[in-house]
TIVO-2410 file (N, C-alpha, C; in nm, 3 decimals):
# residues 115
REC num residu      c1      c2      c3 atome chaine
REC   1      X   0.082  -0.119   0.000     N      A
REC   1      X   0.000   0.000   0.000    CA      A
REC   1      X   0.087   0.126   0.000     C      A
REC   2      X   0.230   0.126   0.054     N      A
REC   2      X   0.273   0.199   0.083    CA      A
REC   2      X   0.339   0.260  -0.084     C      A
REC   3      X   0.391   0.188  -0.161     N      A
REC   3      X   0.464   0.146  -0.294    CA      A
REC   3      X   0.328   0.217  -0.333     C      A
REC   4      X   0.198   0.176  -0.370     N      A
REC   4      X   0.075   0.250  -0.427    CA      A
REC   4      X   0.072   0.406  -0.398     C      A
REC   5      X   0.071   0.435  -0.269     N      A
REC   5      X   0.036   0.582  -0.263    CA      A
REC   5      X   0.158   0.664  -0.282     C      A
REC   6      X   0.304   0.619  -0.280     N      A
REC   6      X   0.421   0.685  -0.362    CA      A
REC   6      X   0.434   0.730  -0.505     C      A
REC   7      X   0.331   0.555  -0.591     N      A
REC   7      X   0.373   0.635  -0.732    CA      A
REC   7      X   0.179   0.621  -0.785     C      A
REC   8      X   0.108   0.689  -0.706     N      A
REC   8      X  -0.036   0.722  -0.753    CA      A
REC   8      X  -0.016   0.880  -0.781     C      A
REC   9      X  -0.063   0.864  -0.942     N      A
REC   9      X  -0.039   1.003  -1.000    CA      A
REC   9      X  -0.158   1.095  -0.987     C      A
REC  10      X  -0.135   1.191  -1.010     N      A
REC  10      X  -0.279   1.282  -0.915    CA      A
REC  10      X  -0.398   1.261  -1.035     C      A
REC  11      X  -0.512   1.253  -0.998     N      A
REC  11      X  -0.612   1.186  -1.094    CA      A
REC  11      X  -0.662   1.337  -1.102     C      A
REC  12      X  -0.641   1.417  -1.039     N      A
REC  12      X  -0.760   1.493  -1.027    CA      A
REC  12      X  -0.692   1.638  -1.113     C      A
REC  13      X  -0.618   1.633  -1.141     N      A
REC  13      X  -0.505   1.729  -1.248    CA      A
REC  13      X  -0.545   1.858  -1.293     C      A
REC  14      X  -0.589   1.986  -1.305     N      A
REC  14      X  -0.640   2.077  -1.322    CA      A
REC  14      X  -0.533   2.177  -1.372     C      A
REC  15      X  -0.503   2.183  -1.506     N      A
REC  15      X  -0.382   2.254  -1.575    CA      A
REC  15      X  -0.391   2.364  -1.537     C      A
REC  16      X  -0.276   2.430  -1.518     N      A
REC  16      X  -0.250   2.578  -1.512    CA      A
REC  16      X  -0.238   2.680  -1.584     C      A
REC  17      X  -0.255   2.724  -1.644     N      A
REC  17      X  -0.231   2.801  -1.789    CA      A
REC  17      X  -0.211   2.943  -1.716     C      A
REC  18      X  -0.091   2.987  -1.806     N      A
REC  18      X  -0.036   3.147  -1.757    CA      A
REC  18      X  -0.194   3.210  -1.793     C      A
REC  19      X  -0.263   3.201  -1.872     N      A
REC  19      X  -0.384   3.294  -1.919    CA      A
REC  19      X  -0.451   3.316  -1.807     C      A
REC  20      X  -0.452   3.254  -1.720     N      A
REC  20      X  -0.528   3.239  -1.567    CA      A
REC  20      X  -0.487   3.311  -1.482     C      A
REC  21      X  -0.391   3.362  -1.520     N      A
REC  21      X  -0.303   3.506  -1.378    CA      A
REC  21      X  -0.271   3.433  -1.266     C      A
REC  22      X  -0.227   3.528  -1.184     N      A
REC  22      X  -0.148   3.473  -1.028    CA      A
REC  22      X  -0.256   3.395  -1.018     C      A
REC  23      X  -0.173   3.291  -0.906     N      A
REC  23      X  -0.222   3.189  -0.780    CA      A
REC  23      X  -0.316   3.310  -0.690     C      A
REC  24      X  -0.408   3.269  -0.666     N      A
REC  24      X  -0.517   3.326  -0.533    CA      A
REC  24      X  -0.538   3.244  -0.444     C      A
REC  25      X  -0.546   3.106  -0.501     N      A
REC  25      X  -0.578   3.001  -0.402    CA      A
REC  25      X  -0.515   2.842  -0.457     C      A
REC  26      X  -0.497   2.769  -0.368     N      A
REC  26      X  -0.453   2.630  -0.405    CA      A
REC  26      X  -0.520   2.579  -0.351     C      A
REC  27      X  -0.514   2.409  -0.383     N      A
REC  27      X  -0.546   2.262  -0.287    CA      A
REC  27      X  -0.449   2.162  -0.328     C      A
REC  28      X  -0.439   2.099  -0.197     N      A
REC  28      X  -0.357   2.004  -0.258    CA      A
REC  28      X  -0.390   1.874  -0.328     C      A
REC  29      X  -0.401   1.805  -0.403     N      A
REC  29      X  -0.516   1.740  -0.497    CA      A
REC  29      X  -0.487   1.545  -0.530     C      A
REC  30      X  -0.354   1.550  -0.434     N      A
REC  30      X  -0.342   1.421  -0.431    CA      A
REC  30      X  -0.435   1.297  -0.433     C      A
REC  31      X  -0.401   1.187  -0.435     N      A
REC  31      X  -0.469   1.071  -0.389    CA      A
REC  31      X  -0.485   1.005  -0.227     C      A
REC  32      X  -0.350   1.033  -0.179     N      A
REC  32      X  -0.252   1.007  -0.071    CA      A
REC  32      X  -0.243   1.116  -0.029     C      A
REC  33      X  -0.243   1.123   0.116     N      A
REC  33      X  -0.196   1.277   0.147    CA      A
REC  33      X   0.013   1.251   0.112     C      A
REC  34      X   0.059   1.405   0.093     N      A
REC  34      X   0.211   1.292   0.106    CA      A
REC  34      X   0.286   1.332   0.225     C      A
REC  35      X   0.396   1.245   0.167     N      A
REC  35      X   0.467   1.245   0.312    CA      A
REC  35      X   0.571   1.406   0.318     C      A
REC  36      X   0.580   1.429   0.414     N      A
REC  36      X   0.696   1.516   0.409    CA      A
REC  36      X   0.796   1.501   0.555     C      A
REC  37      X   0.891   1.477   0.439     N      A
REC  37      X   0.978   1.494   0.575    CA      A
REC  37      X   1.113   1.552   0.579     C      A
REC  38      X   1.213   1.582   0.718     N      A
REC  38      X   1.366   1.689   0.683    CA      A
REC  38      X   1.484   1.575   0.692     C      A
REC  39      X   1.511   1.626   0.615     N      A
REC  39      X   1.644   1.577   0.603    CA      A
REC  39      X   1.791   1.659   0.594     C      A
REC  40      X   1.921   1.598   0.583     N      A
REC  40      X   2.012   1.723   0.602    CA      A
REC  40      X   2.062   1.790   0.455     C      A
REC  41      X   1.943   1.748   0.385     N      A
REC  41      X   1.915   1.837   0.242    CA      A
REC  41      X   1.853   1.931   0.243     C      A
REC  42      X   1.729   1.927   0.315     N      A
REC  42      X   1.618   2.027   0.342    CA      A
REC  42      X   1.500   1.939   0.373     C      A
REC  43      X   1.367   1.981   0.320     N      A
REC  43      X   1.269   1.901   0.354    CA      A
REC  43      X   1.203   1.821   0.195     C      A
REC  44      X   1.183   1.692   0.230     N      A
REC  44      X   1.191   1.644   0.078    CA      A
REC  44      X   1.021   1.587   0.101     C      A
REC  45      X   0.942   1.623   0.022     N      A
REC  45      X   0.781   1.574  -0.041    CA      A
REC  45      X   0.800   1.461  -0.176     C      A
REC  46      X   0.741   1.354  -0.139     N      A
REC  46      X   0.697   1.264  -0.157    CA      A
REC  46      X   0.567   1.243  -0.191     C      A
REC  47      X   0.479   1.247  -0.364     N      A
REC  47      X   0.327   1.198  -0.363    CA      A
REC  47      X   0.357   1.186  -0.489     C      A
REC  48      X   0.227   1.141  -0.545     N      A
REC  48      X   0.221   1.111  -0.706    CA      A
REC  48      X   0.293   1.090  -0.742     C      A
REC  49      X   0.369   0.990  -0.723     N      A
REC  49      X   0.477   0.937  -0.782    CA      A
REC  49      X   0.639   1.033  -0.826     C      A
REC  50      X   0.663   1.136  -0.741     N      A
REC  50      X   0.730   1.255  -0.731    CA      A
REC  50      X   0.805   1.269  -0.607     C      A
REC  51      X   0.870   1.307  -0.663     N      A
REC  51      X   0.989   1.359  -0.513    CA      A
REC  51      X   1.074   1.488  -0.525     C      A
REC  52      X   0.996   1.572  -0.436     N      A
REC  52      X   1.039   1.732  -0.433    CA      A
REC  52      X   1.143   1.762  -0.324     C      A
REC  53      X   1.266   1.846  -0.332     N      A
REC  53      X   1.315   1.833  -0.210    CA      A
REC  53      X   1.368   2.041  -0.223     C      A
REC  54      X   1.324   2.081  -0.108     N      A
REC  54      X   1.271   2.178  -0.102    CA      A
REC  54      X   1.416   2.234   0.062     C      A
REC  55      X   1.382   2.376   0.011     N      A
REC  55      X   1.499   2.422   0.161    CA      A
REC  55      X   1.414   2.376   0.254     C      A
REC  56      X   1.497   2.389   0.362     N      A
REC  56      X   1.458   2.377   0.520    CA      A
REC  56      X   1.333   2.478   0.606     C      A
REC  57      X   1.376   2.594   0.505     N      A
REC  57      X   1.299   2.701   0.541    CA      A
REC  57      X   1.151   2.707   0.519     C      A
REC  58      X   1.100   2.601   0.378     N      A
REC  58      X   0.990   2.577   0.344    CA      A
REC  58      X   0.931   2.498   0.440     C      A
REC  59      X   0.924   2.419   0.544     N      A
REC  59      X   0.875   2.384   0.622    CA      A
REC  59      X   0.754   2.438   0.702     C      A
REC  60      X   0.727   2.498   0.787     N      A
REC  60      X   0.614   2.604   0.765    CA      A
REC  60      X   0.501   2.609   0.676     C      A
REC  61      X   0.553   2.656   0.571     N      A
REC  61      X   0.512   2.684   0.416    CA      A
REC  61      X   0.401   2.564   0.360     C      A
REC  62      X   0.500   2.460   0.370     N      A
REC  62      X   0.434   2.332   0.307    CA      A
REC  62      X   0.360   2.247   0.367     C      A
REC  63      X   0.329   2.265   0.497     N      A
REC  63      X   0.228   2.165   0.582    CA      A
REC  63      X   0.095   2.220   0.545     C      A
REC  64      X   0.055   2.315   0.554     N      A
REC  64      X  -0.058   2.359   0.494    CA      A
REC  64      X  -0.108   2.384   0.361     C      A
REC  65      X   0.012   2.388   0.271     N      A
REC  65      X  -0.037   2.406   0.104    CA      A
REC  65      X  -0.047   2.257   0.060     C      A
REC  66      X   0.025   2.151   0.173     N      A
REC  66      X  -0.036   2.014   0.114    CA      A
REC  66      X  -0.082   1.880   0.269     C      A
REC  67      X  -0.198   1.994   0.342     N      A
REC  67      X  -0.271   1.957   0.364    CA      A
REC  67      X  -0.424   1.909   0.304     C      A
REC  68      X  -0.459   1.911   0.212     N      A
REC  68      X  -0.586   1.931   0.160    CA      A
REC  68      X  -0.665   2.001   0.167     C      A
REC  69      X  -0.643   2.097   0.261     N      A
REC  69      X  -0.759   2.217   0.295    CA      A
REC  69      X  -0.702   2.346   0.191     C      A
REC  70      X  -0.820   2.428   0.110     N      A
REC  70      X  -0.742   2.551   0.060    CA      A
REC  70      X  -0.686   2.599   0.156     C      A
REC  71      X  -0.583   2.689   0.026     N      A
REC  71      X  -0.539   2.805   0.116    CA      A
REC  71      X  -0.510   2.919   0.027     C      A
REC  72      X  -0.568   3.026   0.061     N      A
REC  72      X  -0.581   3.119   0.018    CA      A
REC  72      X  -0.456   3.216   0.006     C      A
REC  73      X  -0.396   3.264  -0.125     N      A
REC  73      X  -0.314   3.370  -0.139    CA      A
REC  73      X  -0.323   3.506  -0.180     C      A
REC  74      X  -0.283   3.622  -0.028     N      A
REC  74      X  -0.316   3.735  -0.069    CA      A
REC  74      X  -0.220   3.773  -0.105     C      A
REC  75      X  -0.216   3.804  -0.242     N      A
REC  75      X  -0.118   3.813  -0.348    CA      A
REC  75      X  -0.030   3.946  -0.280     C      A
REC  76      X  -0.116   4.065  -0.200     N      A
REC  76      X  -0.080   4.169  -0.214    CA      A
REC  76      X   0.047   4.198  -0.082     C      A
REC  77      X  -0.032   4.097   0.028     N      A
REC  77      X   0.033   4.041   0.165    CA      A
REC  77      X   0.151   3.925   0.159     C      A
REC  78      X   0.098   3.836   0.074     N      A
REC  78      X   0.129   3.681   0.106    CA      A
REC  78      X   0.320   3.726   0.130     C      A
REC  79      X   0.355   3.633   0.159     N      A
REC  79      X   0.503   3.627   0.155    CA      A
REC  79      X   0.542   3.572  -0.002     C      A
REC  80      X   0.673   3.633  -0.033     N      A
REC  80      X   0.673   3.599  -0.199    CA      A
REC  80      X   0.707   3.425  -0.194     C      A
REC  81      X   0.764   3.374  -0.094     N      A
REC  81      X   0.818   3.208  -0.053    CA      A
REC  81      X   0.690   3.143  -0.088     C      A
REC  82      X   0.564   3.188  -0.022     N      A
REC  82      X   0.496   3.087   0.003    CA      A
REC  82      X   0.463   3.109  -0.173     C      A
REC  83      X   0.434   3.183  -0.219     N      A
REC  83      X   0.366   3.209  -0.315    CA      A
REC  83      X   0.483   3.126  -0.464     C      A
REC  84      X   0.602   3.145  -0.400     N      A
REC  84      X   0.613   3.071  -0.502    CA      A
REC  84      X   0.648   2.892  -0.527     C      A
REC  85      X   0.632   2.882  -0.337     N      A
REC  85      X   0.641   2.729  -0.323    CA      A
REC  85      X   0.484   2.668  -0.399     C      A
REC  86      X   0.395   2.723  -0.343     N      A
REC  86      X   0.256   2.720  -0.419    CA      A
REC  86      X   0.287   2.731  -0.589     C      A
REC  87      X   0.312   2.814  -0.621     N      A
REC  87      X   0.349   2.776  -0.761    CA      A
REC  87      X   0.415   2.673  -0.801     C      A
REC  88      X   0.573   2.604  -0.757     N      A
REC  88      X   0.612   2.486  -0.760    CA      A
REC  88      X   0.505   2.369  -0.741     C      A
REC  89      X   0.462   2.352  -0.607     N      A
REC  89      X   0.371   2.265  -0.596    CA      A
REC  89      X   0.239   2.231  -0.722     C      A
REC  90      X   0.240   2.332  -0.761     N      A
REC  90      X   0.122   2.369  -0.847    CA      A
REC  90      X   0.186   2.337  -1.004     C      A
REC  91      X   0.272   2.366  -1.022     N      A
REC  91      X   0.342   2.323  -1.172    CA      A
REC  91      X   0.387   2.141  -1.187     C      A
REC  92      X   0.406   2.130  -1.052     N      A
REC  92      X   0.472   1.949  -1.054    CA      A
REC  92      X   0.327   1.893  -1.020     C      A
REC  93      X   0.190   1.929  -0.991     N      A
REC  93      X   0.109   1.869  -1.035    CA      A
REC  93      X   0.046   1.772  -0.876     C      A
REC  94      X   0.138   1.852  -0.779     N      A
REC  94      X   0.052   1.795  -0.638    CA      A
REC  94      X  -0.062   1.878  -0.568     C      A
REC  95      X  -0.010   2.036  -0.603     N      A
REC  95      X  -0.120   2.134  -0.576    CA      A
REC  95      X  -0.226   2.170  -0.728     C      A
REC  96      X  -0.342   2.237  -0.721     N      A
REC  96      X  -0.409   2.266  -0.799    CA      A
REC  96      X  -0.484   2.418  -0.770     C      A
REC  97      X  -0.499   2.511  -0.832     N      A
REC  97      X  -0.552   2.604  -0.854    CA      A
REC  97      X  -0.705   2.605  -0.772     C      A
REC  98      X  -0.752   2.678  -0.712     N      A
REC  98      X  -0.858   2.643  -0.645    CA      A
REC  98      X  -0.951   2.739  -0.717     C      A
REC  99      X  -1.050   2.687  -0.786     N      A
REC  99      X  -1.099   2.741  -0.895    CA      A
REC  99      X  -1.271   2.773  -0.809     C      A
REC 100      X  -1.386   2.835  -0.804     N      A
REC 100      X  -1.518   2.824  -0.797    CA      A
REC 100      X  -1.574   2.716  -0.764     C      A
REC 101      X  -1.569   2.636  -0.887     N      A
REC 101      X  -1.631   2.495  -0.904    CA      A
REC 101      X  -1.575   2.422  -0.745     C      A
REC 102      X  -1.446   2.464  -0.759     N      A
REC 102      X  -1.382   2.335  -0.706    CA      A
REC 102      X  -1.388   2.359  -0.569     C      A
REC 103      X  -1.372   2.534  -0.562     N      A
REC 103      X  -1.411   2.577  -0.425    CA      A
REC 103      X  -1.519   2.550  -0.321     C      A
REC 104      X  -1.656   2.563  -0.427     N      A
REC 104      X  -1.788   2.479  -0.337    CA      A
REC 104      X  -1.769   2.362  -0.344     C      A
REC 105      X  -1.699   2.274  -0.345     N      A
REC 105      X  -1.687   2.074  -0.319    CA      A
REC 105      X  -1.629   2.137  -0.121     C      A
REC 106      X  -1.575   2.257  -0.110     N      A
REC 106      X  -1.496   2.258   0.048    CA      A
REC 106      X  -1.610   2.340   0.113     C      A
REC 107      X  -1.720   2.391   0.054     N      A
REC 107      X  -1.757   2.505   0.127    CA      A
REC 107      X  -1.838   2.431   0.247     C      A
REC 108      X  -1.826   2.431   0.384     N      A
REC 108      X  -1.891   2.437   0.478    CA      A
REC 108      X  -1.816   2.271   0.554     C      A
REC 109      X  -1.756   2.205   0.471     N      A
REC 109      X  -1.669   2.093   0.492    CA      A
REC 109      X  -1.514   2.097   0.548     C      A
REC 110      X  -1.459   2.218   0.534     N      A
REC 110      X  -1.356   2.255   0.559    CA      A
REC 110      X  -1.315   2.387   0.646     C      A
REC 111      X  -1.220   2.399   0.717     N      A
REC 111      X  -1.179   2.534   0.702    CA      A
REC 111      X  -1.097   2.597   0.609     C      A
REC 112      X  -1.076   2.733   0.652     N      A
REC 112      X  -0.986   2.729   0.509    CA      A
REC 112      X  -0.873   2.770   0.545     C      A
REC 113      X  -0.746   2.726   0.544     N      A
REC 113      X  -0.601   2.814   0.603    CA      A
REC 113      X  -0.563   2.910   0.535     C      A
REC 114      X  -0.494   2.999   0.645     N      A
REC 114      X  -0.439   3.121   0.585    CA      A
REC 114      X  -0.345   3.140   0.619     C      A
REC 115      X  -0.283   3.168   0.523     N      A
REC 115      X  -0.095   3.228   0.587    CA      A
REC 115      X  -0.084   3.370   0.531     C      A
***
């Protein structure tokens, strides 16, 4: 089971297209939640069959952009880190754009995090 949820590729895939402007919001869209963990590389993510290995400093950052709950980016506030770990996450295909549609599947089911 463990071998399964390492290389389960994200089913739920929602392309990004520059035409779409900044990140406002993400989810993380896995199958598996993944693993994350530090090492004396930095902190390395593990899902969909992927392996991200990220500074030390992202730690913080990444427990909540791949928790499954949105999280909302105020583009104008946000820190530029998170915003562009969210973009990474979001280009390798573990985070997804949190679109309307996709937004009411969380509404009243979730909270929503904010950094």
């Amino acid at each position: 089971m463990a071998a399964r949820e390492q290389e389960s590729i994200t089913p739920r895939h929602v392309p990004r297209l520059d035409i779409s402007g900044p990140l406002t919001a993400v989810v993380c869209a896995t199958e598996f939640p993944p693993r994350i963990r530090q090492t004396d590389e930095g902190v390395v993510v593990e899902a969909a069959g992927k392996r991200l290995t990220f500074n030390a400093k992202a730690l913080p950052l990444l427990r909540p952009l791949l928790s499954g709950h949105p999280v909302h980016l105020n583009q104008e506030d946000a820190d530029p880190v998170l915003i562009r770990v969210a973009d990474v996450l979001t280009q390798e295909g573990l985070c997804v754009p949190l679109t309307p549609e996709l937004s009411s599947g969380y509404t009243g089911l979730v909270t929503i995090a904010a950094l």
